[in-house]
N, CA, C and O atoms as CSV, one atom per row, in Angstrom:
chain,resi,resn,atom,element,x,y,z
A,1,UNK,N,N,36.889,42.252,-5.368
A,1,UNK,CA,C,36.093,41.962,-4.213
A,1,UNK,C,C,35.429,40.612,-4.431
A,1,UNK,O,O,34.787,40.271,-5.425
A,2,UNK,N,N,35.656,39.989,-3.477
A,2,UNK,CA,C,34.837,38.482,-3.628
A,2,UNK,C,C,33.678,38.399,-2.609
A,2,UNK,O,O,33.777,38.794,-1.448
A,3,UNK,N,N,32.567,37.847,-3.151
A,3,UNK,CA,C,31.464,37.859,-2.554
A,3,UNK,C,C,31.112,36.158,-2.064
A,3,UNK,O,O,30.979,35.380,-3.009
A,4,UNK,N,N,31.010,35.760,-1.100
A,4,UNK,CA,C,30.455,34.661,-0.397
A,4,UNK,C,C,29.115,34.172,-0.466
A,4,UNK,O,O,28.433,34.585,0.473
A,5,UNK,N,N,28.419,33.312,-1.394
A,5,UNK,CA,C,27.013,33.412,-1.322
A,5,UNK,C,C,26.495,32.307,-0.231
A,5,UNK,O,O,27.175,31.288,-0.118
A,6,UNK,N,N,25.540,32.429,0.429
A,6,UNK,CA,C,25.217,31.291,0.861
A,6,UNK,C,C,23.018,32.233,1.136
A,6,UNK,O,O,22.622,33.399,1.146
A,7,UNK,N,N,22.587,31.414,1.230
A,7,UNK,CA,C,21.054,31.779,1.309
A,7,UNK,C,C,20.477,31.716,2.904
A,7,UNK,O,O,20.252,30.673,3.517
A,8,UNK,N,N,20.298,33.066,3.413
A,8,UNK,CA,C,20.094,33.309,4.227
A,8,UNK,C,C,19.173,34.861,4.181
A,8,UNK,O,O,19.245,35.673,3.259
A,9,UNK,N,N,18.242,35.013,5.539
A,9,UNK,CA,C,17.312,35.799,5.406
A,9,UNK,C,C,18.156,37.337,5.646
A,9,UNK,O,O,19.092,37.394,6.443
A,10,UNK,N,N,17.768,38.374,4.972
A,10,UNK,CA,C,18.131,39.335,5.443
A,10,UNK,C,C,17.638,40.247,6.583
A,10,UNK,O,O,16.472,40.098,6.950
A,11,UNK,N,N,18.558,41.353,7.293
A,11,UNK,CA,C,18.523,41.556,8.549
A,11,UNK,C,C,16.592,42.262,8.555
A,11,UNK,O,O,15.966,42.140,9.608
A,12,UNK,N,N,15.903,42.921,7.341
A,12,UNK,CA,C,14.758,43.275,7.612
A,12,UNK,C,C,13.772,42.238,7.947
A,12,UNK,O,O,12.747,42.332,8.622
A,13,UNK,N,N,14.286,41.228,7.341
A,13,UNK,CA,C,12.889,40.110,7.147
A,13,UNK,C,C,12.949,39.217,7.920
A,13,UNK,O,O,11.975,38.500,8.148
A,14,UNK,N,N,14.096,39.065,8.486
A,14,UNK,CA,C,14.583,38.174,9.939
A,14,UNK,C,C,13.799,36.976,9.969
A,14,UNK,O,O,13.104,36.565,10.899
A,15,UNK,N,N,14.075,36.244,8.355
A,15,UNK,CA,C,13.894,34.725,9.243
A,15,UNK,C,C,12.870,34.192,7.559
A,15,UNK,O,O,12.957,33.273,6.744
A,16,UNK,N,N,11.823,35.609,7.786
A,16,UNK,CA,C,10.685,35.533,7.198
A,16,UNK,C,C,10.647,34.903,5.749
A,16,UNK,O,O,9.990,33.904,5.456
A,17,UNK,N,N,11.571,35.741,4.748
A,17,UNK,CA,C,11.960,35.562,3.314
A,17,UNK,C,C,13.281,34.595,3.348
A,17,UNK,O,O,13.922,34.367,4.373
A,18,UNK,N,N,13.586,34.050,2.015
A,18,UNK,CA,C,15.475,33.373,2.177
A,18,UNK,C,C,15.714,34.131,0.659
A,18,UNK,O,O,14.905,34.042,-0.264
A,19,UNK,N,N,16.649,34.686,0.616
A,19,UNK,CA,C,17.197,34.941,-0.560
A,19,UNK,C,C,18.477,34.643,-0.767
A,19,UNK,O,O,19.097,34.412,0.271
A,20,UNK,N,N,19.217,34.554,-1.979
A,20,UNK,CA,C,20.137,34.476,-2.681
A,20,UNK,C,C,20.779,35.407,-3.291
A,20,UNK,O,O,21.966,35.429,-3.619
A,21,UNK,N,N,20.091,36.061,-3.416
A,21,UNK,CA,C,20.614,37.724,-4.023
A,21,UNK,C,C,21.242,38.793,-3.304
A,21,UNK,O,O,20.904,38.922,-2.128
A,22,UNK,N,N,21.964,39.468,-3.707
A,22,UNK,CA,C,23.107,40.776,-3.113
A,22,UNK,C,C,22.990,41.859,-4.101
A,22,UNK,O,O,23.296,41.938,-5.291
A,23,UNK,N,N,22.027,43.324,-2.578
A,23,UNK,CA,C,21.998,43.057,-1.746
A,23,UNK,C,C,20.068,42.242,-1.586
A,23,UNK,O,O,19.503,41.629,-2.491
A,24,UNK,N,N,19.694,42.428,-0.680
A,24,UNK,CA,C,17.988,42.041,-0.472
A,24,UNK,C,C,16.728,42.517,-1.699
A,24,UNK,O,O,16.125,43.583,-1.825
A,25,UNK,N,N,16.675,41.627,-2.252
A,25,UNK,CA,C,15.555,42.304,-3.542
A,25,UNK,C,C,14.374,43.202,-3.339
A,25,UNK,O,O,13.857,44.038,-4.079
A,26,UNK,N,N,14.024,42.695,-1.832
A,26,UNK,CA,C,12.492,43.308,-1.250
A,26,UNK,C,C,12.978,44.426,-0.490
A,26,UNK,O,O,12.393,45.480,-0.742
A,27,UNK,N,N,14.253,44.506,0.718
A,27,UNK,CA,C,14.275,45.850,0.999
A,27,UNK,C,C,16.195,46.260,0.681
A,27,UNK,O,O,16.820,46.944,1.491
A,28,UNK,N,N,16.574,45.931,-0.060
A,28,UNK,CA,C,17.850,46.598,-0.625
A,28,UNK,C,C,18.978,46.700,0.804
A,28,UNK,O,O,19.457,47.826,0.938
A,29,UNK,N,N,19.315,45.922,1.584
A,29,UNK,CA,C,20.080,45.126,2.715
A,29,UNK,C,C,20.487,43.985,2.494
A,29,UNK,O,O,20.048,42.932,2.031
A,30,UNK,N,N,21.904,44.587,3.130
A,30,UNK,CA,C,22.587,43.164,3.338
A,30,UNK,C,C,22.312,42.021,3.794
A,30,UNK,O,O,22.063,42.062,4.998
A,31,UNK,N,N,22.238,40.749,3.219
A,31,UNK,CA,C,21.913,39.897,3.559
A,31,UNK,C,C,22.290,38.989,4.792
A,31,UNK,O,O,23.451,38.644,4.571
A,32,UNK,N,N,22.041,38.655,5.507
A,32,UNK,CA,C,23.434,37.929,6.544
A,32,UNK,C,C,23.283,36.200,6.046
A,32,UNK,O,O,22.398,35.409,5.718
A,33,UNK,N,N,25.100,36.248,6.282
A,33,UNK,CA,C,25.576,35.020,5.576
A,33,UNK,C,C,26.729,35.674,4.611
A,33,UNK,O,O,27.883,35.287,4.791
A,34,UNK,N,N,26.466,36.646,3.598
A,34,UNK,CA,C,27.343,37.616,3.110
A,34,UNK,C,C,28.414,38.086,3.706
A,34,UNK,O,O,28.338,38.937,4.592
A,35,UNK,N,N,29.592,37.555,3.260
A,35,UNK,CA,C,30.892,37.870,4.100
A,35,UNK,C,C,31.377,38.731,2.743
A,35,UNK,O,O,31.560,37.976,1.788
A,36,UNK,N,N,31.666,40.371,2.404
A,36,UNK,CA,C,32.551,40.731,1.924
A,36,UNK,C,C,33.554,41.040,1.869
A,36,UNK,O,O,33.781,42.149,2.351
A,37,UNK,N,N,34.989,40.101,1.133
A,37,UNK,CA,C,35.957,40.057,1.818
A,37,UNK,C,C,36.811,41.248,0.494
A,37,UNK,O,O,36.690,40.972,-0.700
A,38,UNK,N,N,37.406,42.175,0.827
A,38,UNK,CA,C,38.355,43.468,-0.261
A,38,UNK,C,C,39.638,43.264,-0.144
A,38,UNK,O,O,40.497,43.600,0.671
A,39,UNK,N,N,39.603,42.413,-1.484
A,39,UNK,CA,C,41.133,42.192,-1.333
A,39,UNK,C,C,41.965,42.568,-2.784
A,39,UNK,O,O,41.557,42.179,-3.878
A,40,UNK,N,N,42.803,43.125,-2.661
A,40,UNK,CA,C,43.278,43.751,-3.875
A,40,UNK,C,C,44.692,43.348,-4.626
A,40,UNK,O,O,45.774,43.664,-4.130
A,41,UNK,N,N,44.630,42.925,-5.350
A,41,UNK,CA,C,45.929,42.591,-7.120
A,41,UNK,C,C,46.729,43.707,-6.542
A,41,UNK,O,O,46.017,44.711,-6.575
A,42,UNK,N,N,47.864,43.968,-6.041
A,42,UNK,CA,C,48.706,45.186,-5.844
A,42,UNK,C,C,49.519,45.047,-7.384
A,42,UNK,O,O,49.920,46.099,-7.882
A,43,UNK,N,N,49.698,44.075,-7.940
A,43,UNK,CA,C,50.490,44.344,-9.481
A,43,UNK,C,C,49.600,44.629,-10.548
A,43,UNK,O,O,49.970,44.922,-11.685
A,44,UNK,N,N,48.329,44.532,-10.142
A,44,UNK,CA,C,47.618,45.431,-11.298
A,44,UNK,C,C,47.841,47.026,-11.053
A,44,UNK,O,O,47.745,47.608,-12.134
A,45,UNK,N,N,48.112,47.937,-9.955
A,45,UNK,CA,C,48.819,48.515,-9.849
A,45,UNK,C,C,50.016,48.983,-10.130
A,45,UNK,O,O,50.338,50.113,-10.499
A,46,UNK,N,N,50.785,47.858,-9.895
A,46,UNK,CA,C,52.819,48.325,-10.655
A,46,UNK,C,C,52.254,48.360,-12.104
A,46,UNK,O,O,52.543,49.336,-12.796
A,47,UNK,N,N,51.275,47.128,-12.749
A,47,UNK,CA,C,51.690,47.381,-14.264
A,47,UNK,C,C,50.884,48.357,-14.914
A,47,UNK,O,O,50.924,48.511,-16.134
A,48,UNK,N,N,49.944,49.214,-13.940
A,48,UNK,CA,C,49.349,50.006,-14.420
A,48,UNK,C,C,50.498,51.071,-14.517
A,48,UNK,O,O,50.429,51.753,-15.539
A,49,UNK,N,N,51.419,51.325,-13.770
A,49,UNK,CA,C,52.112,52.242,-13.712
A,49,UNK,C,C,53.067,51.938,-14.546
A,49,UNK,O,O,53.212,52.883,-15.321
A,50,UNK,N,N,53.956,50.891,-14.823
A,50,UNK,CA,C,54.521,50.556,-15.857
A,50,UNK,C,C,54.357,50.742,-16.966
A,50,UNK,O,O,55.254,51.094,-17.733
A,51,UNK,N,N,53.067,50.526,-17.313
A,51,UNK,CA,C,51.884,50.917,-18.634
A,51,UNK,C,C,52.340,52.511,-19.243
A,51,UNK,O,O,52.749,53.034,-20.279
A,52,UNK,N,N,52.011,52.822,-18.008
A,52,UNK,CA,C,51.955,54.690,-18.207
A,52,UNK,C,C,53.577,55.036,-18.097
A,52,UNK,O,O,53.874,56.027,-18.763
A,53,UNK,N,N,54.726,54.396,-17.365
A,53,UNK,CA,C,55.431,55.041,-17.737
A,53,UNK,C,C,56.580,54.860,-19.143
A,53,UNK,O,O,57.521,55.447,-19.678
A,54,UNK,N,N,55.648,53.474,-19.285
A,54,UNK,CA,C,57.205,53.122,-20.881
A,54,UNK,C,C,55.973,53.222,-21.673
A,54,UNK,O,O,56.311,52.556,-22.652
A,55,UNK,N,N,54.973,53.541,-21.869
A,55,UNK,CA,C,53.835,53.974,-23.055
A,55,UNK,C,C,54.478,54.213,-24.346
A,55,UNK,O,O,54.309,53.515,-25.346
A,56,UNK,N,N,55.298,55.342,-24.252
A,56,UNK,CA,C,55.587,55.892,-25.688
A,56,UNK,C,C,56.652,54.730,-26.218
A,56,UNK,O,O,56.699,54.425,-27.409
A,57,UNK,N,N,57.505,54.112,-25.210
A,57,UNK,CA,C,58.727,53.411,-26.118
A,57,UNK,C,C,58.027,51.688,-26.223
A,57,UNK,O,O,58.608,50.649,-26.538
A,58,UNK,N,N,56.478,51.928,-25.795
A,58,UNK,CA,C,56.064,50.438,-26.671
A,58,UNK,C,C,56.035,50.543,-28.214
A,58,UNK,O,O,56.421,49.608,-28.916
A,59,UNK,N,N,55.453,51.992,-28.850
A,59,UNK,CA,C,55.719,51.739,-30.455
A,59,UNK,C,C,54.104,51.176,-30.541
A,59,UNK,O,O,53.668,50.987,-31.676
A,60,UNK,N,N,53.721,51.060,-30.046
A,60,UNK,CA,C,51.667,50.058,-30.088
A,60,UNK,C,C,51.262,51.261,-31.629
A,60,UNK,O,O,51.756,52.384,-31.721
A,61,UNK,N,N,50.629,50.867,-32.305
A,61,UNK,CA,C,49.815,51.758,-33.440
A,61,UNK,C,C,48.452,52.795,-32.641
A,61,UNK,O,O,48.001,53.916,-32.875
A,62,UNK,N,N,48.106,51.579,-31.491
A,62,UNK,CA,C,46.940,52.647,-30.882
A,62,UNK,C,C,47.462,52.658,-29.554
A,62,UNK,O,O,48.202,51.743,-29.192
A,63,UNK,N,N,47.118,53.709,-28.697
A,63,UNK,CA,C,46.895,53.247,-27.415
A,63,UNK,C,C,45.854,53.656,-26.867
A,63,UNK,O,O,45.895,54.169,-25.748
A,64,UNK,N,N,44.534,53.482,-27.666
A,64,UNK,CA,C,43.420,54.017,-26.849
A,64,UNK,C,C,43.296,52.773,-25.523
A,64,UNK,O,O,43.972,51.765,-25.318
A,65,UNK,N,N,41.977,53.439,-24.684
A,65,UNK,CA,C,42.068,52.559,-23.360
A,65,UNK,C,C,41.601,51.419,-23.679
A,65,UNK,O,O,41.757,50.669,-22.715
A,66,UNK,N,N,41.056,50.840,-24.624
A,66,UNK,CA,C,40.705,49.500,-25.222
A,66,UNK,C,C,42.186,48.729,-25.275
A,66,UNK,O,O,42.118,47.595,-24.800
A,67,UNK,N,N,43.283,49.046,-25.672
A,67,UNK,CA,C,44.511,48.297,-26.216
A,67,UNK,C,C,45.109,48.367,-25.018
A,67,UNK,O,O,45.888,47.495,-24.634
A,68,UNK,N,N,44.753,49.554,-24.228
A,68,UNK,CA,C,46.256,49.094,-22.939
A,68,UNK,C,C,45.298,48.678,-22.027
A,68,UNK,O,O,45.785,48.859,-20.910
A,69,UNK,N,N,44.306,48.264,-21.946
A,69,UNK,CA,C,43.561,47.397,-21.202
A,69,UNK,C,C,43.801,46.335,-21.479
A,69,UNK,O,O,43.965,45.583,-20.518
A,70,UNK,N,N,43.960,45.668,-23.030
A,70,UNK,CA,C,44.442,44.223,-23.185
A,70,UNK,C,C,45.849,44.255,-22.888
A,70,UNK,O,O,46.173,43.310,-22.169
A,71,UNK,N,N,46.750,44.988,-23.185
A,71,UNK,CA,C,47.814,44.797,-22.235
A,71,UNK,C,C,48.031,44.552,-21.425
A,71,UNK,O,O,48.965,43.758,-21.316
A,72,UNK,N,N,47.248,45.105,-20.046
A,72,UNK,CA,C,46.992,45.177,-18.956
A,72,UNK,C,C,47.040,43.591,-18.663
A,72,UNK,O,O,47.865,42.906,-18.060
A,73,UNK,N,N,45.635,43.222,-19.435
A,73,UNK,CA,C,45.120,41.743,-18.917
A,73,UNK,C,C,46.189,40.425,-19.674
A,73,UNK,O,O,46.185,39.244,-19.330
A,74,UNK,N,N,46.650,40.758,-20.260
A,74,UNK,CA,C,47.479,39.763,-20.935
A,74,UNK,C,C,48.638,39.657,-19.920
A,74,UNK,O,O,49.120,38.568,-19.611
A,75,UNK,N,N,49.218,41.258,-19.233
A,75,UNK,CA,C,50.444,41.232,-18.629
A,75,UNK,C,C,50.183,40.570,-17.402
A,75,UNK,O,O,50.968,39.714,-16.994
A,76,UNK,N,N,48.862,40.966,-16.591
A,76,UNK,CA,C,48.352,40.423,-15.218
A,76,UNK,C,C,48.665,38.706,-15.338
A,76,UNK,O,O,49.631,38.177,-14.787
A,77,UNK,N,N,47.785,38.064,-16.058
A,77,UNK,CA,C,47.638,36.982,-17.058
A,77,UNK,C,C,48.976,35.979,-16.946
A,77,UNK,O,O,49.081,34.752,-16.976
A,78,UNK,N,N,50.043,37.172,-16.791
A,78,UNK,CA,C,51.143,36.283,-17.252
A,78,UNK,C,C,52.406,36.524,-15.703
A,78,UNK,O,O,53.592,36.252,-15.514
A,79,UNK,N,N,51.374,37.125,-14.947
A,79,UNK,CA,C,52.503,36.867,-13.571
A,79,UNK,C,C,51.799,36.737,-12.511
A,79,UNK,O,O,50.568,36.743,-12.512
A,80,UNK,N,N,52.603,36.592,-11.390
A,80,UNK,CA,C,51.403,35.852,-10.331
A,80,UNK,C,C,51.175,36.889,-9.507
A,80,UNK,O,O,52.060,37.631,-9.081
A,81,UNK,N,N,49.950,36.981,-9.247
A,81,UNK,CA,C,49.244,38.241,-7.982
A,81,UNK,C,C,49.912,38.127,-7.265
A,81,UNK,O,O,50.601,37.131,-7.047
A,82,UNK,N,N,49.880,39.590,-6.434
A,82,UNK,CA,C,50.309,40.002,-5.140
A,82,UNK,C,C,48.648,40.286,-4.493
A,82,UNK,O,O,47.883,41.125,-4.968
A,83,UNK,N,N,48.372,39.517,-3.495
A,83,UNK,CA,C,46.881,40.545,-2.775
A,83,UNK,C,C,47.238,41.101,-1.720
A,83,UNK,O,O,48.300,41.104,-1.098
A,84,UNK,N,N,46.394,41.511,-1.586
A,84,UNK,CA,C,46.293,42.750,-0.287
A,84,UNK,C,C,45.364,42.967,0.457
A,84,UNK,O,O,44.356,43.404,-0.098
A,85,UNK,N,N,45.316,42.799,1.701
A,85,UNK,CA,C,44.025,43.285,2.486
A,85,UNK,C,C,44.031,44.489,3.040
A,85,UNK,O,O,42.854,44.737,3.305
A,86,UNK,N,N,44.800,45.498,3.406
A,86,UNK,CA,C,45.118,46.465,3.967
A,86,UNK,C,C,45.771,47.401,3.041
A,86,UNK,O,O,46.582,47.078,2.173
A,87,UNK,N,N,45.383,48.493,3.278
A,87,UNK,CA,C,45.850,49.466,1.832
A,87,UNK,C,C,46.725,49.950,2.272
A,87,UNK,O,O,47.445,50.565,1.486
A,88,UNK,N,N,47.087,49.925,3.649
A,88,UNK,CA,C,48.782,50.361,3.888
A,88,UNK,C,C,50.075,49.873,3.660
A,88,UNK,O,O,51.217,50.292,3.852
A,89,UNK,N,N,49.305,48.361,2.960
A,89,UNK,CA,C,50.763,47.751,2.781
A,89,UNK,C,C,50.734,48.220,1.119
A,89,UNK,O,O,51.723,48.070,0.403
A,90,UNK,N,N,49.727,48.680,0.735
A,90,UNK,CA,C,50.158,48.914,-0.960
A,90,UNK,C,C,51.678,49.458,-1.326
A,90,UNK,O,O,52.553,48.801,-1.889
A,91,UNK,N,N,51.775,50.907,-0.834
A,91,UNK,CA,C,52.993,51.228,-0.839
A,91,UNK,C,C,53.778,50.807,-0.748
A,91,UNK,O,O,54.660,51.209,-1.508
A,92,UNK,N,N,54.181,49.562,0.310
A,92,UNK,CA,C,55.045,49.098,0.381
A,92,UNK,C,C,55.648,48.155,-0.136
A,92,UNK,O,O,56.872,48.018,-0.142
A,93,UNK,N,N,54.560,47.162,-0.785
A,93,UNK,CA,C,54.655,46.207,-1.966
A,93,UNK,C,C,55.133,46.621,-3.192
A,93,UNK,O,O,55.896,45.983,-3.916
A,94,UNK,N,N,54.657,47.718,-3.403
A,94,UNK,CA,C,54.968,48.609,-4.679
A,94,UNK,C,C,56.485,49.113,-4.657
A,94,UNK,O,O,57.090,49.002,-5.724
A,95,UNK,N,N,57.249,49.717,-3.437
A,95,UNK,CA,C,58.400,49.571,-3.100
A,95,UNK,C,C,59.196,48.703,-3.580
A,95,UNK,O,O,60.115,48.715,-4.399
A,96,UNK,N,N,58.633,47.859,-2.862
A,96,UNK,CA,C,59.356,46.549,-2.958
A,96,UNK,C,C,59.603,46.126,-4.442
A,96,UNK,O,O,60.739,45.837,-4.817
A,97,UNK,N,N,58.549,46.094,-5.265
A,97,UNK,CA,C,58.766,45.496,-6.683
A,97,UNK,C,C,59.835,46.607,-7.376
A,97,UNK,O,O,60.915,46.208,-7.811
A,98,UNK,N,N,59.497,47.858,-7.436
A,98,UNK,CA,C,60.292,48.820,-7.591
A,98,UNK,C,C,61.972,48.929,-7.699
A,98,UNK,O,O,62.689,49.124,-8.680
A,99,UNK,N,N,62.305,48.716,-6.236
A,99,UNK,CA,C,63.606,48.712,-5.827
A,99,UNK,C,C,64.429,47.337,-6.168
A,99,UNK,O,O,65.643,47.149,-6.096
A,100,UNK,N,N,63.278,46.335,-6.603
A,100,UNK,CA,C,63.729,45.347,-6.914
A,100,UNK,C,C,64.247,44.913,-8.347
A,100,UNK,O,O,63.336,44.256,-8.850
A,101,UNK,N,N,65.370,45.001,-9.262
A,101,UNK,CA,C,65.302,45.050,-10.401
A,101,UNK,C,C,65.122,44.280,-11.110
A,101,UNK,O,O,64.509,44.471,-12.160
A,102,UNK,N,N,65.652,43.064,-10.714
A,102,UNK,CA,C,65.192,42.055,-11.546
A,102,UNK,C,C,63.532,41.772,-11.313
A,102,UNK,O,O,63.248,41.289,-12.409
A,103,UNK,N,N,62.844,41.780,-10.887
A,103,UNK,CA,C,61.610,41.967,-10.373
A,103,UNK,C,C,61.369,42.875,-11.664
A,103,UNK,O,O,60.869,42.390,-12.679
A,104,UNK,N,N,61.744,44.207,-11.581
A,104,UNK,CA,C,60.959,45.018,-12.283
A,104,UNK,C,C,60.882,44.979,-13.740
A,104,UNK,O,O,59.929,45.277,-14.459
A,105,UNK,N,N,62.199,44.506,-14.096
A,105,UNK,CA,C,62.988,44.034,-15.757
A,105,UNK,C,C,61.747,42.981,-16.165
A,105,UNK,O,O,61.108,43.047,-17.215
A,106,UNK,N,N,61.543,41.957,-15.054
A,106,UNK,CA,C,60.557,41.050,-15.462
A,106,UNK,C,C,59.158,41.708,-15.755
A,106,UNK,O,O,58.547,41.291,-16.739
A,107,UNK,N,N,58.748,42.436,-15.189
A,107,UNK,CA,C,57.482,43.026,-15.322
A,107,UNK,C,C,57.707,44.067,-16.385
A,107,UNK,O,O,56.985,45.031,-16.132
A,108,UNK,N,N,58.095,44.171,-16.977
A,108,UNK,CA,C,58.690,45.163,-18.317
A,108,UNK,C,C,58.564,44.464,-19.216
A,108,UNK,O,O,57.980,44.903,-20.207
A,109,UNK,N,N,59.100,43.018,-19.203
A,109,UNK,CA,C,59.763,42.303,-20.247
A,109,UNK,C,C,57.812,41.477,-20.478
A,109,UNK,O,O,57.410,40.928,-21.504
A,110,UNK,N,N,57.241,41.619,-19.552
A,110,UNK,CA,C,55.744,40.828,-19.830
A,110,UNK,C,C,55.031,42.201,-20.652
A,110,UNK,O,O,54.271,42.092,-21.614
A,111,UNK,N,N,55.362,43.181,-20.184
A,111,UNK,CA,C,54.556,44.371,-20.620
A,111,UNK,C,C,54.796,44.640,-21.937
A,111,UNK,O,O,53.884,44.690,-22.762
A,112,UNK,N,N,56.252,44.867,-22.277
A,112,UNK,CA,C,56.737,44.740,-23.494
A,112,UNK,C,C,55.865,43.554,-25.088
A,112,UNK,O,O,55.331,43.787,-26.173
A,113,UNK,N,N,56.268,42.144,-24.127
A,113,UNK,CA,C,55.431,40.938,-24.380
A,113,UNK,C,C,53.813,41.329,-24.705
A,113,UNK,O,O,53.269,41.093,-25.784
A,114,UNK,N,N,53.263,41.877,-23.722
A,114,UNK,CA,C,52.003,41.658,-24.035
A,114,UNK,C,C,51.372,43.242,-24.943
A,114,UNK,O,O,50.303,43.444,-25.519
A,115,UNK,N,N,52.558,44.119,-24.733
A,115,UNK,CA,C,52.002,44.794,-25.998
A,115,UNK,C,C,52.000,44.961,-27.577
A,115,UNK,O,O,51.367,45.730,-28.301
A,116,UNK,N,N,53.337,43.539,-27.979
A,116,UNK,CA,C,53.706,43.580,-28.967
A,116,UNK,C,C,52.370,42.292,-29.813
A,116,UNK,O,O,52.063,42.011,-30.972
A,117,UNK,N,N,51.988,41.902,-28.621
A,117,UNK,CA,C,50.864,40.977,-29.393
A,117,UNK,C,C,49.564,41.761,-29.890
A,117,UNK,O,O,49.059,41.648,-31.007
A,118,UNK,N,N,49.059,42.687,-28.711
A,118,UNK,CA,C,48.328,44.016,-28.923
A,118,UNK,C,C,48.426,44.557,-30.331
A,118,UNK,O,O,47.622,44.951,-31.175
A,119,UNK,N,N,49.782,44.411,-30.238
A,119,UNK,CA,C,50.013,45.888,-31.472
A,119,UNK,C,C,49.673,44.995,-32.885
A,119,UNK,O,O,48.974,45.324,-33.844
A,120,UNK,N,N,50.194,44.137,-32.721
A,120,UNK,CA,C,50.184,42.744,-33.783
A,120,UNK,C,C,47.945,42.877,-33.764
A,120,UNK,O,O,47.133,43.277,-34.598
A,121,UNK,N,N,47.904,42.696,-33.326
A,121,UNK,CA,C,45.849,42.126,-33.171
A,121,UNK,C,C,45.261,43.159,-32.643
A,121,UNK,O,O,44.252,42.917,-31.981
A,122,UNK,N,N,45.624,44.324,-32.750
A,122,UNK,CA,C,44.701,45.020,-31.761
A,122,UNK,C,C,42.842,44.940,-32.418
A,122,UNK,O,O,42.478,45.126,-33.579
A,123,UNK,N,N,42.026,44.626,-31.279
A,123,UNK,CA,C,40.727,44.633,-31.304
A,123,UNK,C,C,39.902,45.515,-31.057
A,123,UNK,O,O,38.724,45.246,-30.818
A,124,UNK,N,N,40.473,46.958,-31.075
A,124,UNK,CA,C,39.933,48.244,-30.742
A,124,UNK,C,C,39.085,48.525,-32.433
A,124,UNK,O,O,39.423,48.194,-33.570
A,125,UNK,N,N,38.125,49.125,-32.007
A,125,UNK,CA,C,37.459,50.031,-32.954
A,125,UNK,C,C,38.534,50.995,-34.145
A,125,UNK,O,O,38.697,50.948,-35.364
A,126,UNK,N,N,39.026,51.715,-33.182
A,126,UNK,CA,C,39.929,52.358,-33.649
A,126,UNK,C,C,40.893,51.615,-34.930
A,126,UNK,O,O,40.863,52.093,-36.065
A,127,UNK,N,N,41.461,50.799,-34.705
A,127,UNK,CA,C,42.161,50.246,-35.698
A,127,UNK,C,C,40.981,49.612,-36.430
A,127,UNK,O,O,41.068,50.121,-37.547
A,128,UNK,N,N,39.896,48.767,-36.442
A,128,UNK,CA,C,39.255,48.101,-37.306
A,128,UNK,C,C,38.936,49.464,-38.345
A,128,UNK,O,O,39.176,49.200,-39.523
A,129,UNK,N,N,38.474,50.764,-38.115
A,129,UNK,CA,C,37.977,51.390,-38.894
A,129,UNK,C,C,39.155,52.051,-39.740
A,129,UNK,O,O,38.837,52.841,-40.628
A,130,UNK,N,N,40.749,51.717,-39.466
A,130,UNK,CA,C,41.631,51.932,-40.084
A,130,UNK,C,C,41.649,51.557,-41.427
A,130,UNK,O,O,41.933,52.170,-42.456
A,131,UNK,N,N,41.253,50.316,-41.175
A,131,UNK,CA,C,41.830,48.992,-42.009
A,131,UNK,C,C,40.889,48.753,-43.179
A,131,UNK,O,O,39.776,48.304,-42.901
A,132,UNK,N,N,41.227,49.023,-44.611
A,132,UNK,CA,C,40.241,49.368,-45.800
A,132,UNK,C,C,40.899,48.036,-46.164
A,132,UNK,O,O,41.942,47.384,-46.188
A,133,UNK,N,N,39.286,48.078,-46.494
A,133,UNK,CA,C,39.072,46.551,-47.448
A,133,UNK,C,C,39.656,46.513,-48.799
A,133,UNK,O,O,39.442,47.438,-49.583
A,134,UNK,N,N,40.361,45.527,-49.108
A,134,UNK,CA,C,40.284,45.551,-50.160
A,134,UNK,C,C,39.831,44.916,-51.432
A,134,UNK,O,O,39.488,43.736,-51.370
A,135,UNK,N,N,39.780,45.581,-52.652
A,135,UNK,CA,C,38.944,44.560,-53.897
A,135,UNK,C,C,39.808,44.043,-55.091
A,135,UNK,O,O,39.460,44.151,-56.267
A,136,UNK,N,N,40.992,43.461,-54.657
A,136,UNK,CA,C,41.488,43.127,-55.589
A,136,UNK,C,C,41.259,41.559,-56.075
A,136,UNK,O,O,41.793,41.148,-57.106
């Protein structure tokens, strides 16, 4: 969601106060000037689903939600958004990448990509408390 700032009074104070803040500090309203515009990544979607469905044949050491979150962002990271303003076209975008194979091979082949770096560095808790020091 992207938020538009610009400083303008909100609808209680009509004129009276100017704020900058979202929503109104003094009575918790939208400000006017505030355009919220919802627009949504539809391939953070496919690769969420991608995520979940080749999970086991990544081989990752962890997959708590810390590691396939950097997956996530590494894979997003590395292809170009789809947005969306209307949630009816989700489905159909999602279709689309789907039925599309080379499309989808590519989004595999980033997922693949960005979990083998994961697995290589993972920055989860989980693995740091694996990993014994040693005193030699």
């Amino acid at each position: 969601m992207f938020l538009l700032k610009t400083t303008y009074s909100c609808n209680v104070c009509r004129g009276i106060k100017r704020h900058t803040n979202f929503p109104c500090p003094v009575h918790g309203k939208s400000a006017k000037g505030y355009q919220i515009m919802k627009v949504q990544n539809v391939m953070e979607i496919v690769v969420r689903d991608v995520i979940g469905e080749y999970k086991e044949q990544l081989n990752m050491p962890c997959t708590c939600t810390h590691c396939m979150n950097d997956v996530l962002a590494m894979t997003l990271n590395n292809l170009p958004p789809r947005y969306i303003v209307d949630q009816a076209n989700s489905a159909y975008i999602r279709a689309v990448h789907q039925a599309d194979r080379q499309g989808a091979t590519a989004i595999l082949t980033k997922v693949a990509w960005a979990a083998g770096i994961v697995a290589e560095n993972p920055r989860c808790e989980n693995m740091n408390t694996m990993k014994k020091p040693s005193n030699e």
